[in-house]
C-alpha positions as CSV (number, residue, x, y, z in Angstrom):
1,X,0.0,0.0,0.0
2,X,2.3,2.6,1.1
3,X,6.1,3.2,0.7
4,X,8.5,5.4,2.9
5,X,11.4,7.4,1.8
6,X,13.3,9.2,4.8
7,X,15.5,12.2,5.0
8,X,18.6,9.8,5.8
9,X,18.2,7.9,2.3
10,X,16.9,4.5,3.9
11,X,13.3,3.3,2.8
12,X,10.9,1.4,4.9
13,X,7.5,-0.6,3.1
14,X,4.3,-0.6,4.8
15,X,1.7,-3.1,4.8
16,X,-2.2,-3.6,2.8
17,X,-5.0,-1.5,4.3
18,X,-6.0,-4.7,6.2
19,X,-2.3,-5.0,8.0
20,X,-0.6,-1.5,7.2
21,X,2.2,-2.0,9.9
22,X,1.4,1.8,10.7
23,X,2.5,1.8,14.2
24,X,5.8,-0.1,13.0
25,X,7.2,3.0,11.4
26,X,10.7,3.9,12.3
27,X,10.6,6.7,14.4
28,X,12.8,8.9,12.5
29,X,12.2,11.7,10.1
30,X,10.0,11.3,6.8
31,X,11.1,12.8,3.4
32,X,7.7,11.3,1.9
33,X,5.2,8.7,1.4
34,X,4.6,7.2,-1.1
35,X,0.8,5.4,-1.2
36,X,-0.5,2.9,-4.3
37,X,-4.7,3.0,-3.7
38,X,-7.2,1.6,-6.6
39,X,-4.6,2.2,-9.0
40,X,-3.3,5.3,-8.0
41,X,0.0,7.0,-6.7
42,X,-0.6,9.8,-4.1
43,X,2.8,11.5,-2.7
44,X,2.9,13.7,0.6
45,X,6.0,15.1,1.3
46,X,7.8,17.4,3.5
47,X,5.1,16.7,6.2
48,X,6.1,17.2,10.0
49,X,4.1,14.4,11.1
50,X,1.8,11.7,9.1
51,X,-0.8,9.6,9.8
52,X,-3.8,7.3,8.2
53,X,-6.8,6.2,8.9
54,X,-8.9,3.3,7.6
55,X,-12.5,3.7,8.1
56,X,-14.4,0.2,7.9
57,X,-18.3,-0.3,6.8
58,X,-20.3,-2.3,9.3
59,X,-23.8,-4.0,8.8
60,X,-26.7,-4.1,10.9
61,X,-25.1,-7.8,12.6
62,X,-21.7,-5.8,13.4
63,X,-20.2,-7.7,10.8
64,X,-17.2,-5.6,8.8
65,X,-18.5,-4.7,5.2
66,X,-14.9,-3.5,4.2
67,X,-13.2,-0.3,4.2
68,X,-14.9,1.8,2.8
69,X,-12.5,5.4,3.2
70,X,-9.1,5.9,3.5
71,X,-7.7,9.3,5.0
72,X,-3.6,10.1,4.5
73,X,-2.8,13.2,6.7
74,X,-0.1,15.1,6.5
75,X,0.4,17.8,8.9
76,X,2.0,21.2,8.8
77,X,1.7,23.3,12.1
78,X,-1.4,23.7,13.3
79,X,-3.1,22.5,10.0
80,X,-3.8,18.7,8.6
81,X,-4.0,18.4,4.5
82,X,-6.1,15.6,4.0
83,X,-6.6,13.0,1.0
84,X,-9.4,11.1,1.3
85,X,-10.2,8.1,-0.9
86,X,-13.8,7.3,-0.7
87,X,-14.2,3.3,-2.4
88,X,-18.5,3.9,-1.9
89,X,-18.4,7.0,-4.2
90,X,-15.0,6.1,-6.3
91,X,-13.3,9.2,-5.8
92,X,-10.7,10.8,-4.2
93,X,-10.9,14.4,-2.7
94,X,-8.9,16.6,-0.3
95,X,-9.2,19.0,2.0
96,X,-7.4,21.0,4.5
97,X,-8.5,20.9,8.4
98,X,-7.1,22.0,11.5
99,X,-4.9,19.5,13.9
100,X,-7.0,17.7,16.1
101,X,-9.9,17.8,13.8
102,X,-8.7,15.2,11.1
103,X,-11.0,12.7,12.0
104,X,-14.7,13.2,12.3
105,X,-13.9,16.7,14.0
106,X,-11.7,15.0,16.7
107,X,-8.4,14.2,17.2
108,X,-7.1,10.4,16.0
109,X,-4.0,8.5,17.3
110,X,-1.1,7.4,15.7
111,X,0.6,10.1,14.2
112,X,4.6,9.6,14.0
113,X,6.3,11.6,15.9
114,X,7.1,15.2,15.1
115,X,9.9,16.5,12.7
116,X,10.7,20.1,11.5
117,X,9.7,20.4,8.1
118,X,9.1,23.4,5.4
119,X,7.4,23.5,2.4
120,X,5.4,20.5,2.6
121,X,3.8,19.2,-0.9
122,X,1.2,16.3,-2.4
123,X,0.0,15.0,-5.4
124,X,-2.2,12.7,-7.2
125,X,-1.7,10.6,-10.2
């Protein structure tokens, strides 16, 4: 799913939505991400601190329908730049939001930790 370049050259590979091996990140500073979702490349880079979040359908029995949306934060002071991938409408949008609202209006866990960064960019292909 995802693939991590950091600023001291080495690269780390993350894991499917299902497994991501998010909280396995080295905890060192990022140069960028880069993420392979429904056939396309989305790059963040030059983020101080990162995160995603799978969000996963369930039916009426509480029985997991699949994921549905996945958000990929980047965040840049007091500001998140969200890309959200949304498999129930096939489409992928963005959005900016402040830090502690990136999820549903409330803060979520698992950020990595936070590096001094400028300029941060991202893109979609």
């Amino acid at each position: 799913m995802y693939n991590i370049l950091f600023k001291d050259g080495e690269t780390w590979q993350g894991g499917e939505p299902n497994n991501s091996h998010w909280l396995e990140i080295p905890k060192k500073p990022i140069h960028e991400i880069r993420y392979k979702i429904a056939s396309r490349l989305i790059v963040m880079k030059n983020y101080e601190s990162y995160n995603h979040i799978i969000k996963v359908g369930v039916g009426i029995t509480g029985t997991q329908n699949g994921i549905i949306r996945i958000y990929l934060c980047g965040k840049f002071r007091n500001k998140v730049q969200r890309v959200i991938i949304d498999f129930n409408r096939n489409r992928i949008f963005q959005d900016v939001v402040e830090y502690g609202q990136e999820y549903q209006g409330k803060p979520h866990q698992g950020w990595t930790p936070i590096f001094p960064s400028l300029n941060p960019t991202y893109g979609i292909k």
